[in-house]
N, C-alpha and C positions, 0 to 999 in steps of 0.2 A: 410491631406497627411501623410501616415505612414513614418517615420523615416527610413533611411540608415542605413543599418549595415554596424559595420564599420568592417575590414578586418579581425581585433583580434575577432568579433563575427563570423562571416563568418566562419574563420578558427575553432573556438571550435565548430559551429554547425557540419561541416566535421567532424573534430575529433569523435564528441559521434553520426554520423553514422558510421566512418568505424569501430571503435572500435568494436561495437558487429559486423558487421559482420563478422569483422577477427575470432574475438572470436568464434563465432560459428561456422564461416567456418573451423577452426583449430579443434574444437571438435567432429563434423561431420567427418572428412576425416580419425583424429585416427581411429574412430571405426572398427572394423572387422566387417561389416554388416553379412557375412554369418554366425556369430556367435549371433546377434542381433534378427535379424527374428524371430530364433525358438524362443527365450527367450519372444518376445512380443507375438509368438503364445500360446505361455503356460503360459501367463497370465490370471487367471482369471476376466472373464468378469463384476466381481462384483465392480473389485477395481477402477476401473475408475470413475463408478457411485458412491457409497460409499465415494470416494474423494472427487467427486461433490459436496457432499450433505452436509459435514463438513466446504468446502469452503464457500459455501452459508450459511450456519447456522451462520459460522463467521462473513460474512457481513451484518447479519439480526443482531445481537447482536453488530453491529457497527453503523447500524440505529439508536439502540434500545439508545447507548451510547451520539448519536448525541441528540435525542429525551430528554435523561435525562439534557442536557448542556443546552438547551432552555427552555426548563420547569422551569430550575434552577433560570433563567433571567425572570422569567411571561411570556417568548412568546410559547402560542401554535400551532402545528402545527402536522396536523395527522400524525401518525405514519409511515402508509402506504403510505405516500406521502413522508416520508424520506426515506422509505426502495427502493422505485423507485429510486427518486433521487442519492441514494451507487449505485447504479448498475448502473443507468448512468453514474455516478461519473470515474466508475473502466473501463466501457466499454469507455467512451471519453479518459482515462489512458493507455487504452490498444491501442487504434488504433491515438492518436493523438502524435506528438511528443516532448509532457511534462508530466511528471505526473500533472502540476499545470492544465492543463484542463477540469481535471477530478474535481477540487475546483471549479474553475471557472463556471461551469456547475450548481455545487451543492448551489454555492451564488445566483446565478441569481434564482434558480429554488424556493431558503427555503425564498426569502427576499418578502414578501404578501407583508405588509404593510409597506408604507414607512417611519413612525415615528420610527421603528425598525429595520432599514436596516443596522447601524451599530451590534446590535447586533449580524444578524441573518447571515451578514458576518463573522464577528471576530467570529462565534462559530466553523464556518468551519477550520479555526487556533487552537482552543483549541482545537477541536476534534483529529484533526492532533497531537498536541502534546501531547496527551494523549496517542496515541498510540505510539509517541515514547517514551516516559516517560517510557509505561510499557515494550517496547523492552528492552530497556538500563537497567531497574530492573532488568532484568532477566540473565544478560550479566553476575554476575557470577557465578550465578548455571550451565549456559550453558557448559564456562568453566571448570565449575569442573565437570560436566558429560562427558565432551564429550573427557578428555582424552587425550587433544591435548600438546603438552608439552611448557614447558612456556616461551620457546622463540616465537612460531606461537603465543600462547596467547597473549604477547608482540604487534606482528606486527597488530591481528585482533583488539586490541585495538588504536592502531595508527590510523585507516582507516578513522573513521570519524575526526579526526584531521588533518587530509591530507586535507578531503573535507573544511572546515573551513580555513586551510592554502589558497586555493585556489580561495578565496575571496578575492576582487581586492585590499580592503586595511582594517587595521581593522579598524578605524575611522568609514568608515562605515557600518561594522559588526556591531563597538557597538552600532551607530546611532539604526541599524534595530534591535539587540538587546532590545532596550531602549522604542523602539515604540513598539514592540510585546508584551512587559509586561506590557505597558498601556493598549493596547490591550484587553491582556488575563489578567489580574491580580483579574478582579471579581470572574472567577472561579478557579484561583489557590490560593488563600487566604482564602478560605473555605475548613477545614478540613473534614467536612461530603462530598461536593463536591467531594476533591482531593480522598477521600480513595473510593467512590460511580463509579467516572468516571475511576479509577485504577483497582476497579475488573472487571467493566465489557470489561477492554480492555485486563485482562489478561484473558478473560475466551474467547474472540475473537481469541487471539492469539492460546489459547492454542489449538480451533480448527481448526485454518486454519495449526498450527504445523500437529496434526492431521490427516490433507489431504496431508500432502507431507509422511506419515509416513505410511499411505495405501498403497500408491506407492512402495515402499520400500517392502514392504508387497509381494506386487504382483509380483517385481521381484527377488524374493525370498533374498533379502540381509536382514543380518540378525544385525539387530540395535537395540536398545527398542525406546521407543516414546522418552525418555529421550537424546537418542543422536539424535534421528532425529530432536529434536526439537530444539536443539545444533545448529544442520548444517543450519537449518531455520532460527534463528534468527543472527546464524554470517554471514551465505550469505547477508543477510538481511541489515545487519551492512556494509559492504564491498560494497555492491551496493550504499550504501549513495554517496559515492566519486565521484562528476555527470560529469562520463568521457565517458557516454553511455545512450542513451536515456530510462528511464524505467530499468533501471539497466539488459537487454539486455544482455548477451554475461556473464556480469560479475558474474552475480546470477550460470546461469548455469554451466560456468566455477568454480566457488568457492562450486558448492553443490560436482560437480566432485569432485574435490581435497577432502575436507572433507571426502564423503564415502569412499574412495579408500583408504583414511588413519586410515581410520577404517577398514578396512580388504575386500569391496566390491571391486570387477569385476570392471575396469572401463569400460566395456561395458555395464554392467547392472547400474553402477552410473551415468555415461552418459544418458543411455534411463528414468531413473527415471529424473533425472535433467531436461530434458526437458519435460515429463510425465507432470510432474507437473506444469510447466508453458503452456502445452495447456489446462488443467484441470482450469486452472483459465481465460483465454481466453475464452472458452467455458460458464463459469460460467458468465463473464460477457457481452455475448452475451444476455442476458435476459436483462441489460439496454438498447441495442440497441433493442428490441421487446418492451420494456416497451415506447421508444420512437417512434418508428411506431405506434403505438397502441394510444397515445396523447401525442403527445411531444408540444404541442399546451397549454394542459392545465398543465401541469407537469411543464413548466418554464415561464409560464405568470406569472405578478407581478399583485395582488390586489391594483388598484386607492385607495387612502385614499379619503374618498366622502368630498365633496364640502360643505363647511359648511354654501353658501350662499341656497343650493339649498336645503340642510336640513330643514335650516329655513323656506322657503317657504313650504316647504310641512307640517312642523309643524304647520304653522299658516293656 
């Protein structure tokens, strides 16, 4: 029987629906849309595909990162079947409401054999924190490109501290602490590991920065890759604070503020802000085609064989 939620869950699940809605509903309604139209007519039609294509490269070089964490540990497991797996991963992220289902998806689909299953769980953890490892490395070049003055710098660093404040006590913070680095600690104690799984998370990032910085492109606001990639990873930051499902409402609110405070239109900061979250929407629509296609064989688990029935066939 599944468990009652009790009223305090109930109420924060409300809370991180209306939240984006508000949010979006609030950013929608500023717009002057007669001024919006022409701007996405005169969009070239290149930058959306283009965007696509760096989103995706990203999440192919996030398989690639995943691939290298298990290899690390002796467990193989095709490439191509981890590159399926990110897109179903991002697509059960995109349309379910947690991002943990899109983990969840990913454990069940990489665990074959079950003498391995702890592993090939907990790589899905270190994979995760690899990429925020390499978001947080980057936090303060970001700031110092992007110009923001150092009281916001102040508050954009408070945000994920907010989110950690907001854990029910820290006892068991440290608890969950304490277990993730038993967890994770085979591949964070290897310095060829930690520097191997660090570029290739920054080389991830640096092109999914990339597809939100096409966009930008398109609606002619004029930024270098360096602040765009600025506004992507402090939106990015800010979204951690889990008071929105998918960080929803808060990304696209926070990419607003950012370009507008670099000098963009915020009707063309606006249409890029959201640009770029259906460009990743779209992108992981290919995990939901990957799952039509065999979602049968993509998350079945390999029996480990029977070793009374080995022997008979031996003898």
């Amino acid at each position: 029987m599944t468990p009652r939620k009790s009223p305090r869950q109930v109420l924060w699940m409300v809370v991180r629906i209306l939240v984006p809605i508000g949010l979006i509903g609030w950013l929608l309604a500023r717009m002057d849309w007669q001024t919006v139209w022409p701007m996405l007519r005169r969009m070239p039609g290149w930058t959306l595909a283009v965007s696509a294509l760096f989103f995706t490269l990203s999440e192919v070089v996030t398989a690639f990162r995943w691939h290298y964490l298990l290899r690390f540990q002796g467990m193989k497991v095709s490439f191509l079947r981890l590159v399926g797996l990110v897109f179903v991963g991002i697509f059960a992220s995109n349309f379910l409401p947690t991002t943990i289902g899109g983990d969840v998806v990913k454990i069940v689909g990489v665990v074959q054999d079950p003498e391995k299953r702890t592993v090939a769980a907990t790589s899905v953890l270190a994979d995760r924190l690899f990429n925020l490892l390499g978001m947080a490395s980057l936090l303060p070049l970001a700031l110092l490109v992007s110009d923001i003055p150092r009281v916001h710098s102040t508050q954009v660093m408070l945000f994920p501290i907010v989110g950690i404040a907001g854990f029910p006590s820290w006892s068991k913070l440290h608890g969950r602490i304490v277990r993730t680095w038993k967890d994770v600690r085979r591949w964070f104690t290897s310095p060829v590991c930690i520097l191997t799984a660090l570029a290739l998370s920054w080389l991830s990032i640096a092109m999914a920065f990339g597809a939100f910085w096409i966009i930008t492109i398109g609606m002619d606001i004029h930024i270098s890759y360096w602040q765009a990639s600025a506004i992507s990873l402090i939106s990015y930051l800010i979204a951690l604070v889990p008071i929105s499902i998918n960080g929803f409402g808060i990304m696209e609110g926070s990419r607003t503020y950012l370009q507008t405070f670099m000098g963009a239109l915020p009707e063309k900061a606006t249409a890029a802000a959201f640009l770029i979250r259906l460009v990743t929407i779209a992108v992981s629509l290919l995990g939901g085609v990957r799952l039509l296609w065999g979602w049968r064989d993509l998350l079945k688990a390999r029996q480990a064989p029977d070793p009374e029935s080995s022997g008979e066939q031996g003898g």
